[in-house]
mmCIF entry with sequence, helices, sheets and N, C-alpha, C, O atoms, coordinates in Angstrom:
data_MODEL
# 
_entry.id   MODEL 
# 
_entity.id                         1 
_entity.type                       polymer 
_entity.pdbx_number_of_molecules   1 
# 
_entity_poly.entity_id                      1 
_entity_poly.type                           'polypeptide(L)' 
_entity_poly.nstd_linkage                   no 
_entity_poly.nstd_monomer                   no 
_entity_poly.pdbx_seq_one_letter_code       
;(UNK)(UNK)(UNK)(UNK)(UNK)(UNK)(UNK)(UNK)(UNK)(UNK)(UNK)(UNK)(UNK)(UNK)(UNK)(UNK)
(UNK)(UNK)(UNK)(UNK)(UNK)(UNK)(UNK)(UNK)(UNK)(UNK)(UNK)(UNK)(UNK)(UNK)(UNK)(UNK)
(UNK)(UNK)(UNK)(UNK)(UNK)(UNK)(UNK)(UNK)(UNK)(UNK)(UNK)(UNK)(UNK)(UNK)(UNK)(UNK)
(UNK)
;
_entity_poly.pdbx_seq_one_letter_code_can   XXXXXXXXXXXXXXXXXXXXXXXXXXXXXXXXXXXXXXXXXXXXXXXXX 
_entity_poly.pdbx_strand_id                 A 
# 
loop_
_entity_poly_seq.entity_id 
_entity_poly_seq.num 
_entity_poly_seq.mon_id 
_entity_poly_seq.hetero 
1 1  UNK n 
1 2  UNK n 
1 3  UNK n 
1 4  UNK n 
1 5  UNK n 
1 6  UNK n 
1 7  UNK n 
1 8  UNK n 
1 9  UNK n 
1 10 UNK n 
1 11 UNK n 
1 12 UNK n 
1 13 UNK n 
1 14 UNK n 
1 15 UNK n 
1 16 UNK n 
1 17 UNK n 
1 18 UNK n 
1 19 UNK n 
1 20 UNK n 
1 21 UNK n 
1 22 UNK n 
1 23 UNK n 
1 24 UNK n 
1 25 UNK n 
1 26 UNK n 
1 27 UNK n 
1 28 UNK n 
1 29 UNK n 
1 30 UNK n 
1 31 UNK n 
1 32 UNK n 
1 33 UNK n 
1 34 UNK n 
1 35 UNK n 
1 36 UNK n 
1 37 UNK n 
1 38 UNK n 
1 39 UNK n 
1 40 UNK n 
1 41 UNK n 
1 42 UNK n 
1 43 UNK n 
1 44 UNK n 
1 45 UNK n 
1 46 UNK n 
1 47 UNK n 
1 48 UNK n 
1 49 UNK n 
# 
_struct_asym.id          A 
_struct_asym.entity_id   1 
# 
_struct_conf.conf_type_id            HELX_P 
_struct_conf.id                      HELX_P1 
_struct_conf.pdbx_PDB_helix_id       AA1 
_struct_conf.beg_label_comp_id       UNK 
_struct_conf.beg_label_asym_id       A 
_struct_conf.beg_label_seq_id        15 
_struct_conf.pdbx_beg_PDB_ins_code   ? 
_struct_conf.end_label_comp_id       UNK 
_struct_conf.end_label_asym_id       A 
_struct_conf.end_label_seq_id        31 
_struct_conf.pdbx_end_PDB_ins_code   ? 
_struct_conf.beg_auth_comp_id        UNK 
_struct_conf.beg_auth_asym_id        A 
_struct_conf.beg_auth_seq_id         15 
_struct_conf.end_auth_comp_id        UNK 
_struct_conf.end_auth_asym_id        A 
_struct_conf.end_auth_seq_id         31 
_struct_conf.pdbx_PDB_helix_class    1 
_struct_conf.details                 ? 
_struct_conf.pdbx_PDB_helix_length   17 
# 
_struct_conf_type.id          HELX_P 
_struct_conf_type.criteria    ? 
_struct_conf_type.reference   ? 
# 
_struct_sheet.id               AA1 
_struct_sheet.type             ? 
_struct_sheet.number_strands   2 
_struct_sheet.details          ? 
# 
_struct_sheet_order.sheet_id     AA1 
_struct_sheet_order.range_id_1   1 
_struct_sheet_order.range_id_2   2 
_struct_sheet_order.offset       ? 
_struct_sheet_order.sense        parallel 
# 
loop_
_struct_sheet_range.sheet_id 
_struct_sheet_range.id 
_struct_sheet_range.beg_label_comp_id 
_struct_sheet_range.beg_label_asym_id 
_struct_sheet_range.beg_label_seq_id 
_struct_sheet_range.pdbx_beg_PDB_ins_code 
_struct_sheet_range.end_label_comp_id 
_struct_sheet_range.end_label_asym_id 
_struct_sheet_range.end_label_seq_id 
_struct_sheet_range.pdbx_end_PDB_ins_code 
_struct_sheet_range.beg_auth_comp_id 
_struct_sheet_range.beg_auth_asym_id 
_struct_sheet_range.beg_auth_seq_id 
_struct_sheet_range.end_auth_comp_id 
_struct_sheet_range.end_auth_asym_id 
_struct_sheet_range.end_auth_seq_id 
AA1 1 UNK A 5  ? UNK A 8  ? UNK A 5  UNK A 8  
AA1 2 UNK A 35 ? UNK A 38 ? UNK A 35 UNK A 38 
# 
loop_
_atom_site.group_PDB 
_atom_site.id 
_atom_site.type_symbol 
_atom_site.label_atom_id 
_atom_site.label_alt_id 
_atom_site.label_comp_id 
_atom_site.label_asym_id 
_atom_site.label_entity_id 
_atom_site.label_seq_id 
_atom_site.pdbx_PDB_ins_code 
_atom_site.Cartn_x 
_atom_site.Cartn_y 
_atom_site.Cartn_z 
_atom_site.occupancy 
_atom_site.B_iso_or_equiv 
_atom_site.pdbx_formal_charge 
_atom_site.auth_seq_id 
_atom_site.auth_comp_id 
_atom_site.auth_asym_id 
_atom_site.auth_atom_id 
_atom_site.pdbx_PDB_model_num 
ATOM 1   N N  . UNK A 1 1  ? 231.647 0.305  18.962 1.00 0.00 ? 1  UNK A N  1 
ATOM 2   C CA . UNK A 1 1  ? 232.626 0.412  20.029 1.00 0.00 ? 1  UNK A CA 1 
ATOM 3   C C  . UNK A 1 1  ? 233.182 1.833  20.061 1.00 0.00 ? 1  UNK A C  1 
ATOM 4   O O  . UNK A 1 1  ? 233.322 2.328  18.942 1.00 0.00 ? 1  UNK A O  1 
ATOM 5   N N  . UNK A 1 2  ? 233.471 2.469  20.924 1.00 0.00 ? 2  UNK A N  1 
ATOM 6   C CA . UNK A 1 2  ? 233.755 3.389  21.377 1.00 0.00 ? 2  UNK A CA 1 
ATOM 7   C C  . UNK A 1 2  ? 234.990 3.718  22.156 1.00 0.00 ? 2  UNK A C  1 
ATOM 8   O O  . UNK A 1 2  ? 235.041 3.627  23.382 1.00 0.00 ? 2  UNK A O  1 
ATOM 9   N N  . UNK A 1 3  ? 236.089 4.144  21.314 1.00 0.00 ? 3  UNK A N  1 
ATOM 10  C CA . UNK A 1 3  ? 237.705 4.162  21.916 1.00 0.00 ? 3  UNK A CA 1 
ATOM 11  C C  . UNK A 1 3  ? 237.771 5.562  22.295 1.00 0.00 ? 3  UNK A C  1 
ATOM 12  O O  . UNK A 1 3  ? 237.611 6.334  21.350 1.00 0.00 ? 3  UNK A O  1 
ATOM 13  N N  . UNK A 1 4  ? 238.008 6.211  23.692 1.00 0.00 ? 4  UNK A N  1 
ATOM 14  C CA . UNK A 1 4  ? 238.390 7.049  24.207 1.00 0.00 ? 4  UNK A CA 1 
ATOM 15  C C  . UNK A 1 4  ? 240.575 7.360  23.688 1.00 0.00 ? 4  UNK A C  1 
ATOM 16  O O  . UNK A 1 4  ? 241.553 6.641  23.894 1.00 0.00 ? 4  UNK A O  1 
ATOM 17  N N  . UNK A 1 5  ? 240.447 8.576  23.090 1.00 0.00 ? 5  UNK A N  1 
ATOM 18  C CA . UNK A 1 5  ? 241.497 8.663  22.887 1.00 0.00 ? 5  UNK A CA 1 
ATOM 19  C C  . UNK A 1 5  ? 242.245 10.029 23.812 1.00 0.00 ? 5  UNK A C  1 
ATOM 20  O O  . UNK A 1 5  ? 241.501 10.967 23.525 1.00 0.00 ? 5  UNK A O  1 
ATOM 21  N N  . UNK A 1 6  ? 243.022 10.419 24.489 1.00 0.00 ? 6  UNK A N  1 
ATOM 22  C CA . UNK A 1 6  ? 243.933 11.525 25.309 1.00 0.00 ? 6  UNK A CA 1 
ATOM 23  C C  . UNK A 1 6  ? 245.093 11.689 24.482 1.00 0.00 ? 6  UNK A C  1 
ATOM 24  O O  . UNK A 1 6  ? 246.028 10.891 24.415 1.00 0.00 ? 6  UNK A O  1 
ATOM 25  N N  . UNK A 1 7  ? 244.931 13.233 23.586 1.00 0.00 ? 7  UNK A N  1 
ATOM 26  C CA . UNK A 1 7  ? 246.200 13.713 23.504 1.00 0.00 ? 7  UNK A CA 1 
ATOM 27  C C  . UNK A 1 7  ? 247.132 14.705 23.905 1.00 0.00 ? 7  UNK A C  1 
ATOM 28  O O  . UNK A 1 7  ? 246.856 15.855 23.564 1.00 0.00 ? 7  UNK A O  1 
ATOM 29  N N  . UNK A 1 8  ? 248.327 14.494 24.648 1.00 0.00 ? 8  UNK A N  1 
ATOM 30  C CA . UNK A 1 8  ? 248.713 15.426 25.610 1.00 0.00 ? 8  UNK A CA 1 
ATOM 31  C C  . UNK A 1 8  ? 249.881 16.502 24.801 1.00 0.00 ? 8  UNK A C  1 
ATOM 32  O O  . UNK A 1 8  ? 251.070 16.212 24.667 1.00 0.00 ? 8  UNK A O  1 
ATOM 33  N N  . UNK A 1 9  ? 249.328 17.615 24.378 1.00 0.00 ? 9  UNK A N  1 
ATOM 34  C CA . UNK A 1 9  ? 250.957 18.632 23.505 1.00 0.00 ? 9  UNK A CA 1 
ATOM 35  C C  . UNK A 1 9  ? 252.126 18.135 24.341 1.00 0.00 ? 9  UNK A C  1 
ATOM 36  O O  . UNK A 1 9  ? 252.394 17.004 24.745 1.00 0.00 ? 9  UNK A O  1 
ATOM 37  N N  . UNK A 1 10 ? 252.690 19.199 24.471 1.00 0.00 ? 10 UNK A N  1 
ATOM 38  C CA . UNK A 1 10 ? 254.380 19.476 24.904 1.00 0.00 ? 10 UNK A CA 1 
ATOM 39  C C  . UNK A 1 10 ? 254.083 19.462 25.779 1.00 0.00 ? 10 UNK A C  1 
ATOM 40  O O  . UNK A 1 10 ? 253.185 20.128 26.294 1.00 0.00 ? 10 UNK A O  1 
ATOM 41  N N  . UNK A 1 11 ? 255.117 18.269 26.466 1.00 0.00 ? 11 UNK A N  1 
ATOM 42  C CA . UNK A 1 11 ? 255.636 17.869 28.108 1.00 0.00 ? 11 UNK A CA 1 
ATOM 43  C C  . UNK A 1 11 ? 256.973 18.766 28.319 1.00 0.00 ? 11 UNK A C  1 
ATOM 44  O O  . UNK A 1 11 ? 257.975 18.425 27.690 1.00 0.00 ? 11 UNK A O  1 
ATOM 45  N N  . UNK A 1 12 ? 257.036 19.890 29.169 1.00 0.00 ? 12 UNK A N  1 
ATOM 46  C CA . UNK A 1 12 ? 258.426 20.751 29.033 1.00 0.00 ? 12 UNK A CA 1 
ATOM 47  C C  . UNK A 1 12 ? 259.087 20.234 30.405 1.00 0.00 ? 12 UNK A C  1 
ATOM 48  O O  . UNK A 1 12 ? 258.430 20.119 31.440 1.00 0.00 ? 12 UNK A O  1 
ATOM 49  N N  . UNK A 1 13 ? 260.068 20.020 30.332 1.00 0.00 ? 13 UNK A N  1 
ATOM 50  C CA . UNK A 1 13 ? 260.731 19.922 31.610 1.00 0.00 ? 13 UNK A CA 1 
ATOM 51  C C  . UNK A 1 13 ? 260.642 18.993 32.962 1.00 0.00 ? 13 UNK A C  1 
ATOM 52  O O  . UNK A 1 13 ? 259.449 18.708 32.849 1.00 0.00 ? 13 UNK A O  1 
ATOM 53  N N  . UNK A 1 14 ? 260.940 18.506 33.827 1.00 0.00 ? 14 UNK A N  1 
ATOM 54  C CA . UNK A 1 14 ? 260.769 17.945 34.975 1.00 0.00 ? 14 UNK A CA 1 
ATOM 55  C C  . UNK A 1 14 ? 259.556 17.969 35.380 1.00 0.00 ? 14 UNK A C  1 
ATOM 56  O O  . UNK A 1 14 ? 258.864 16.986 35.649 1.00 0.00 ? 14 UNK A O  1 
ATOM 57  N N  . UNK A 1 15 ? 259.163 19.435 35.458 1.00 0.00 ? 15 UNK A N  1 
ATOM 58  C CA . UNK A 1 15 ? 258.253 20.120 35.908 1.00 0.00 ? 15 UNK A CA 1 
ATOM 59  C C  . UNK A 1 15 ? 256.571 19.442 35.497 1.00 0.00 ? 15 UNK A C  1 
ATOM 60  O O  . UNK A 1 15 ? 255.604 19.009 36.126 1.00 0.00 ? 15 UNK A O  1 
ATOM 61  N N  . UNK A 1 16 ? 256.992 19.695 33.915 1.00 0.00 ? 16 UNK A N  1 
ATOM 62  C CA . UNK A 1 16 ? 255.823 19.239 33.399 1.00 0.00 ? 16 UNK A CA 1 
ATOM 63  C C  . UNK A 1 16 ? 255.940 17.556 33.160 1.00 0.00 ? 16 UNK A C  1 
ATOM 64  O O  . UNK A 1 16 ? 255.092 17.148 32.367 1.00 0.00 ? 16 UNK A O  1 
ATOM 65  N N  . UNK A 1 17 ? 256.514 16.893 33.509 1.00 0.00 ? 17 UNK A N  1 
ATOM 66  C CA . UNK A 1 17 ? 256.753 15.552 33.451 1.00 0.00 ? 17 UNK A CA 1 
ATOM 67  C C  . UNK A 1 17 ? 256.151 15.203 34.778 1.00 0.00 ? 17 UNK A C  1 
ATOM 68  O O  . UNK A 1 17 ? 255.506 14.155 34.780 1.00 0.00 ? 17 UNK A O  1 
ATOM 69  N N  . UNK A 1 18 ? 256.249 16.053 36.233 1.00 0.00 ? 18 UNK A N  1 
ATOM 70  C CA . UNK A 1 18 ? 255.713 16.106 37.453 1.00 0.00 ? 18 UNK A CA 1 
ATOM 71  C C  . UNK A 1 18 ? 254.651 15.698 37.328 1.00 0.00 ? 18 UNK A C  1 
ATOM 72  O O  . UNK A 1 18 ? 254.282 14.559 37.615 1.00 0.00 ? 18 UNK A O  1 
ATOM 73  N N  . UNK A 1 19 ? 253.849 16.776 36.773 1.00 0.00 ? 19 UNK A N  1 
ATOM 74  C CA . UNK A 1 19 ? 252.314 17.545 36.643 1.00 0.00 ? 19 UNK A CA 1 
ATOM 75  C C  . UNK A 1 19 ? 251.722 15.814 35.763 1.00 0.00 ? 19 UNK A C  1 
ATOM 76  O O  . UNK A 1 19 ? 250.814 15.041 36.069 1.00 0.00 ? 19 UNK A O  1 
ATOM 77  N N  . UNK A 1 20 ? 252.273 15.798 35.151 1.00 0.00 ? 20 UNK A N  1 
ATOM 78  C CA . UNK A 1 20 ? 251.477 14.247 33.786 1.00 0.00 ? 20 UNK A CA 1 
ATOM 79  C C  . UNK A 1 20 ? 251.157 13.530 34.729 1.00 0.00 ? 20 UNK A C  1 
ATOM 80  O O  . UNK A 1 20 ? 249.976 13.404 35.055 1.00 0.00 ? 20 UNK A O  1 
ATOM 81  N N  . UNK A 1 21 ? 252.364 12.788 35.489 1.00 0.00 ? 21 UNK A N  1 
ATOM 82  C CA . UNK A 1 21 ? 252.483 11.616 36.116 1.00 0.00 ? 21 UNK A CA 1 
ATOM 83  C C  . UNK A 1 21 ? 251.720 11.656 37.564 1.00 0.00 ? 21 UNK A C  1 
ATOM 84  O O  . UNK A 1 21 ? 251.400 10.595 38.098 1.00 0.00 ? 21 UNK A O  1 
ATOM 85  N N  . UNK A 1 22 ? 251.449 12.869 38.156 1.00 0.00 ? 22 UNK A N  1 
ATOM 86  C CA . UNK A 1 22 ? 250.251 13.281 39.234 1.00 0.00 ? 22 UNK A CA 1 
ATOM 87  C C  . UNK A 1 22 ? 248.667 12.883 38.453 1.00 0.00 ? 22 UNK A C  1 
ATOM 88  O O  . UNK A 1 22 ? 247.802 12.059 38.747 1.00 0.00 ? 22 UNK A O  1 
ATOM 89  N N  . UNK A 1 23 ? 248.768 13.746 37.504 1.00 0.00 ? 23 UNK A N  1 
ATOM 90  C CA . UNK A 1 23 ? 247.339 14.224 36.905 1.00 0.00 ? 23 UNK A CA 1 
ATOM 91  C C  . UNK A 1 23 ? 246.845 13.403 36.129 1.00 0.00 ? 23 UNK A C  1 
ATOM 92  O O  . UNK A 1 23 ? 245.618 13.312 36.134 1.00 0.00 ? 23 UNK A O  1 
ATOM 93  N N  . UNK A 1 24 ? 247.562 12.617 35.296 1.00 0.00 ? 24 UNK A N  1 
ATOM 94  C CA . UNK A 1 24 ? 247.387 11.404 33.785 1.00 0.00 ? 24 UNK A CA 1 
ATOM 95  C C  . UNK A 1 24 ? 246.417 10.247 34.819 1.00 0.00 ? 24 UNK A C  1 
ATOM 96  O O  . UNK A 1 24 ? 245.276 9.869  34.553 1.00 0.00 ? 24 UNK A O  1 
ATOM 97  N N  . UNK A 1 25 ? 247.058 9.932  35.764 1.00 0.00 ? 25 UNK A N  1 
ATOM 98  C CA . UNK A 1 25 ? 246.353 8.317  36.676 1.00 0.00 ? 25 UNK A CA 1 
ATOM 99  C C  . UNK A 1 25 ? 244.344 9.034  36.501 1.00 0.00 ? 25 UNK A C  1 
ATOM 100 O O  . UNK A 1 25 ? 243.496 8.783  35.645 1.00 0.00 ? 25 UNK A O  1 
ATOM 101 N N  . UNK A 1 26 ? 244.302 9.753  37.492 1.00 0.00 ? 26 UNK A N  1 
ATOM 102 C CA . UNK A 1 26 ? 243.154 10.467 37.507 1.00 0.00 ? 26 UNK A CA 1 
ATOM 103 C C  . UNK A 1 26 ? 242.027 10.754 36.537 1.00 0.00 ? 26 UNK A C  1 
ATOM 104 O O  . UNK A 1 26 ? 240.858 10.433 36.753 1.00 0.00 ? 26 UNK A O  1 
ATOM 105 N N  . UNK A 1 27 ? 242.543 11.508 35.233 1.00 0.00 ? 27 UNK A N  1 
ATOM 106 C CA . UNK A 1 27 ? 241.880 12.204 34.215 1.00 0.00 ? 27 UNK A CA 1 
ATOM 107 C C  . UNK A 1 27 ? 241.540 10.698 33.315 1.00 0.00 ? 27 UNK A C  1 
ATOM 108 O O  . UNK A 1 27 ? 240.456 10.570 32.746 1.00 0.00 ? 27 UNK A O  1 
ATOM 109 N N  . UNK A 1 28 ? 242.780 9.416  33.264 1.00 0.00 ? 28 UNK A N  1 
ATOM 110 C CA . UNK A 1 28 ? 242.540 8.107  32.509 1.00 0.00 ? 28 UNK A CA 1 
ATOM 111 C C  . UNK A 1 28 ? 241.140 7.535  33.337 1.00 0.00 ? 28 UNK A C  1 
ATOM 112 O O  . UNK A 1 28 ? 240.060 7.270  32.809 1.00 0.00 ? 28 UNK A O  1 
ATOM 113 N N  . UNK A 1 29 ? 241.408 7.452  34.445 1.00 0.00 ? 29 UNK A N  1 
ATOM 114 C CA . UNK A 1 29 ? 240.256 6.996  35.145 1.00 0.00 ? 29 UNK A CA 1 
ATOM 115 C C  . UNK A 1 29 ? 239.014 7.696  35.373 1.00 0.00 ? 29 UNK A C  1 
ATOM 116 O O  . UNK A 1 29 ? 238.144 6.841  35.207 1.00 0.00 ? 29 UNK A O  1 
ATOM 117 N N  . UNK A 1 30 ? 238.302 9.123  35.753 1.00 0.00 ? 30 UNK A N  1 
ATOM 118 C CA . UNK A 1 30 ? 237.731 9.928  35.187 1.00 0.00 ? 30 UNK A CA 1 
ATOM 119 C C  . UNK A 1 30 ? 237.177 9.959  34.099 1.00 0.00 ? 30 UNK A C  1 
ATOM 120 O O  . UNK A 1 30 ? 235.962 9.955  34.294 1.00 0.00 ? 30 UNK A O  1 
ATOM 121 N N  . UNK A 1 31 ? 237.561 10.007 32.407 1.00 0.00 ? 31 UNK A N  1 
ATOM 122 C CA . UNK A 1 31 ? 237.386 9.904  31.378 1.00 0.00 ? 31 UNK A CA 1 
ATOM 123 C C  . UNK A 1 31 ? 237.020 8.407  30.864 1.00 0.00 ? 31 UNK A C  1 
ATOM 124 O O  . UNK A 1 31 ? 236.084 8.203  30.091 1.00 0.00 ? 31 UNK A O  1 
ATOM 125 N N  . UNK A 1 32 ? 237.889 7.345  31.393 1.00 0.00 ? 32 UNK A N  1 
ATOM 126 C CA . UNK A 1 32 ? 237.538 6.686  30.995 1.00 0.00 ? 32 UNK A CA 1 
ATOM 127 C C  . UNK A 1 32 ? 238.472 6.540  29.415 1.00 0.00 ? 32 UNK A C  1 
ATOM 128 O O  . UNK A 1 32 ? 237.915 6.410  28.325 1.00 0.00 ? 32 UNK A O  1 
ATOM 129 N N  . UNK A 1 33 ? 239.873 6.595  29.603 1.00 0.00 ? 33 UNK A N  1 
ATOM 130 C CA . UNK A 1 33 ? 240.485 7.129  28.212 1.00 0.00 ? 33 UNK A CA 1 
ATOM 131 C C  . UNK A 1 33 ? 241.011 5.611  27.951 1.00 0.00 ? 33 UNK A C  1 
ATOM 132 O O  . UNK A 1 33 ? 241.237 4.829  28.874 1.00 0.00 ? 33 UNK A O  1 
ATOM 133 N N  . UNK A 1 34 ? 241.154 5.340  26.762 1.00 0.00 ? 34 UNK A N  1 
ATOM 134 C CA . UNK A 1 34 ? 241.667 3.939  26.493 1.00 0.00 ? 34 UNK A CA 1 
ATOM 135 C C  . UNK A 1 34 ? 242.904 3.417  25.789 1.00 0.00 ? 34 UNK A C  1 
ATOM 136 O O  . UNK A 1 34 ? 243.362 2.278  25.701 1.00 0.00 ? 34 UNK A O  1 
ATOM 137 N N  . UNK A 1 35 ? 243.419 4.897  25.189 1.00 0.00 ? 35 UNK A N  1 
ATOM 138 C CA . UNK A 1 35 ? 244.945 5.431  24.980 1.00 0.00 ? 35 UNK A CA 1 
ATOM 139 C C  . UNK A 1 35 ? 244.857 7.167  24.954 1.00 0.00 ? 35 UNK A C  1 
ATOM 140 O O  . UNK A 1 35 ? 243.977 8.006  24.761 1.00 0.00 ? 35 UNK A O  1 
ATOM 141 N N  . UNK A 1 36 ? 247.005 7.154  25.418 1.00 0.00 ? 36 UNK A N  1 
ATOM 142 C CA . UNK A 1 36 ? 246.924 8.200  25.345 1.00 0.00 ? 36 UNK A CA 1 
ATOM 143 C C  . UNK A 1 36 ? 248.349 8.295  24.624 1.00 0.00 ? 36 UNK A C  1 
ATOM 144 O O  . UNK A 1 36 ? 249.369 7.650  24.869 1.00 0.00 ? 36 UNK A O  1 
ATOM 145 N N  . UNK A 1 37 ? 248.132 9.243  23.708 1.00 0.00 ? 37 UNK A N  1 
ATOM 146 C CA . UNK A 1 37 ? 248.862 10.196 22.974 1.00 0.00 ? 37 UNK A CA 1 
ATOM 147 C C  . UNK A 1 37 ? 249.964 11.159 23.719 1.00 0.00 ? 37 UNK A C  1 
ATOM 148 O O  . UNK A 1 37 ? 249.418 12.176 24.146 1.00 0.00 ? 37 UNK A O  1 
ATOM 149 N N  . UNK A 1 38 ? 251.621 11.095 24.032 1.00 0.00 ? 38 UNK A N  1 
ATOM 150 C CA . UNK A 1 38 ? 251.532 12.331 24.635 1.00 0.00 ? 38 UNK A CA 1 
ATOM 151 C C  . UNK A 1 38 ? 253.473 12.861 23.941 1.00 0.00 ? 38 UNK A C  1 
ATOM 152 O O  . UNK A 1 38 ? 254.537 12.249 23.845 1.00 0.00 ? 38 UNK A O  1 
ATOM 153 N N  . UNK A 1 39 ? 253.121 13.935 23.699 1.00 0.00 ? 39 UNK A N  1 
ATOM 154 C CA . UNK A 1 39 ? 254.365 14.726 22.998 1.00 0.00 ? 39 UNK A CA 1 
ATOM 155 C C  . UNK A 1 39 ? 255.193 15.178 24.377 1.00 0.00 ? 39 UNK A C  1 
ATOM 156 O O  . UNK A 1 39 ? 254.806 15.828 25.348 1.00 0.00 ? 39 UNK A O  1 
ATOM 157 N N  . UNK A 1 40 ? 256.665 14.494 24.034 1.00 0.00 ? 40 UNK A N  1 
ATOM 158 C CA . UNK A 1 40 ? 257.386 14.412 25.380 1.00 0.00 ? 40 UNK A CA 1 
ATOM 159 C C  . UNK A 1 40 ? 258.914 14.733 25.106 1.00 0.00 ? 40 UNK A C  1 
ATOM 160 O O  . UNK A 1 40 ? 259.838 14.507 25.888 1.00 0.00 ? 40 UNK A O  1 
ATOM 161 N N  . UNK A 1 41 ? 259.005 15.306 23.839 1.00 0.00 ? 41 UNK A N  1 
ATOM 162 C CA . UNK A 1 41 ? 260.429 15.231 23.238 1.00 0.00 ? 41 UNK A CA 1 
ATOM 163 C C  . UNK A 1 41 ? 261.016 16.767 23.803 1.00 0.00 ? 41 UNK A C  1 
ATOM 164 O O  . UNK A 1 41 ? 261.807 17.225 22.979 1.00 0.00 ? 41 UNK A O  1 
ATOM 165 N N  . UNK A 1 42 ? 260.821 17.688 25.024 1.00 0.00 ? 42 UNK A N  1 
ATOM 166 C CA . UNK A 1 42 ? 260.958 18.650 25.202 1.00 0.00 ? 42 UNK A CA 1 
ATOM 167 C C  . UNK A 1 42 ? 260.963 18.009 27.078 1.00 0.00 ? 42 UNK A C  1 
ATOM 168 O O  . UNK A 1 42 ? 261.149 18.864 27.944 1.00 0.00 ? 42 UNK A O  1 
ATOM 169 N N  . UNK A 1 43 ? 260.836 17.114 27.340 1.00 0.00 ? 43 UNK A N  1 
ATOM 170 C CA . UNK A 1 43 ? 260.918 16.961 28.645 1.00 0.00 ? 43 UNK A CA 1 
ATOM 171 C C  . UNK A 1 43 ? 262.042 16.484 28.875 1.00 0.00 ? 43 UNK A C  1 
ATOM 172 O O  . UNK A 1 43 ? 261.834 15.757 29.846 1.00 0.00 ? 43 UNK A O  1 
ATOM 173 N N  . UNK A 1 44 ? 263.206 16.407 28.597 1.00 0.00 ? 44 UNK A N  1 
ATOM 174 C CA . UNK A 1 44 ? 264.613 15.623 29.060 1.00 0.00 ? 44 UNK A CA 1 
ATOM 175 C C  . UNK A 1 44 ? 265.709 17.041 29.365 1.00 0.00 ? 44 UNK A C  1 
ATOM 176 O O  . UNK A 1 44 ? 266.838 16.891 29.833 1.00 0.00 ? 44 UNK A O  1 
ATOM 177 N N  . UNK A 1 45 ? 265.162 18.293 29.027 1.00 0.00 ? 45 UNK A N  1 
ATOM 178 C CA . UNK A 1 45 ? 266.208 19.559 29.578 1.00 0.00 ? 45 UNK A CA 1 
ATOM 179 C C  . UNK A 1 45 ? 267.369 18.786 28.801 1.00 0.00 ? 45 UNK A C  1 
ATOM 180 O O  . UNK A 1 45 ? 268.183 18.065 29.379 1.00 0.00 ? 45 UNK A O  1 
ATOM 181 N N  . UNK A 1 46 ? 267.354 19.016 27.431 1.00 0.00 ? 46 UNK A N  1 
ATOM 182 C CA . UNK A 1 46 ? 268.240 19.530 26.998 1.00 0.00 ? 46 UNK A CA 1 
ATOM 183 C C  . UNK A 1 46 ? 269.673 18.078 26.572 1.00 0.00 ? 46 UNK A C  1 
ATOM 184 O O  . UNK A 1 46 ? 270.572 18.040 25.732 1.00 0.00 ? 46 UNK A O  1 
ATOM 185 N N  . UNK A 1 47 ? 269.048 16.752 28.046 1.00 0.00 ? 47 UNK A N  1 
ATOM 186 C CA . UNK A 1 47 ? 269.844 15.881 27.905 1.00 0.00 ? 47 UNK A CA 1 
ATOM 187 C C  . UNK A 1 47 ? 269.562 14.750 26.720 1.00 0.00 ? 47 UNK A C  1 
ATOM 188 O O  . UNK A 1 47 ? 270.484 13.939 26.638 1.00 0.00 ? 47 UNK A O  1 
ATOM 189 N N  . UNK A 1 48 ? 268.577 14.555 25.876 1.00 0.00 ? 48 UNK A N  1 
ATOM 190 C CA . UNK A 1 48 ? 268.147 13.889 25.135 1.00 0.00 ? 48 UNK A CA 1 
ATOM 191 C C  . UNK A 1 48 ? 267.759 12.105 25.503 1.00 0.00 ? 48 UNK A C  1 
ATOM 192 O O  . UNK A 1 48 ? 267.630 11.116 24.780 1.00 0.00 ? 48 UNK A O  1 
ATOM 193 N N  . UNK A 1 49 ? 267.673 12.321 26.906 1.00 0.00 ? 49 UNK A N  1 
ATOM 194 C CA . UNK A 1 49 ? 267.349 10.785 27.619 1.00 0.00 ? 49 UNK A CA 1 
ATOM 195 C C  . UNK A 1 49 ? 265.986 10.609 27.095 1.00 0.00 ? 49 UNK A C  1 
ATOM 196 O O  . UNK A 1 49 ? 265.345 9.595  27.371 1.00 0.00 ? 49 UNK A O  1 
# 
């Protein structure tokens, strides 16, 4: 069996929280990914939500 894994670095900002949630649907389906990994502790500006 064969598990497709996506790991995504640093999500910075709104911005890059934008860009994931456009691009992630696509590249999962594309690839064929079956989890994804993604470092997001830099996307809340500062508010810690």
């Amino acid at each position: 069996m064969k598990l497709n894994i996506l790991i995504i670095g640093d999500i910075v900002g709104l911005s890059g929280v934008n860009k994931v949630k456009e691009t992630l649907p696509k590249v999962i389906k594309e690839k064929e990914i079956d989890f994804v990994i993604a470092n997001g502790e830099n996307s809340a500006e500062r508010y810690g939500n």
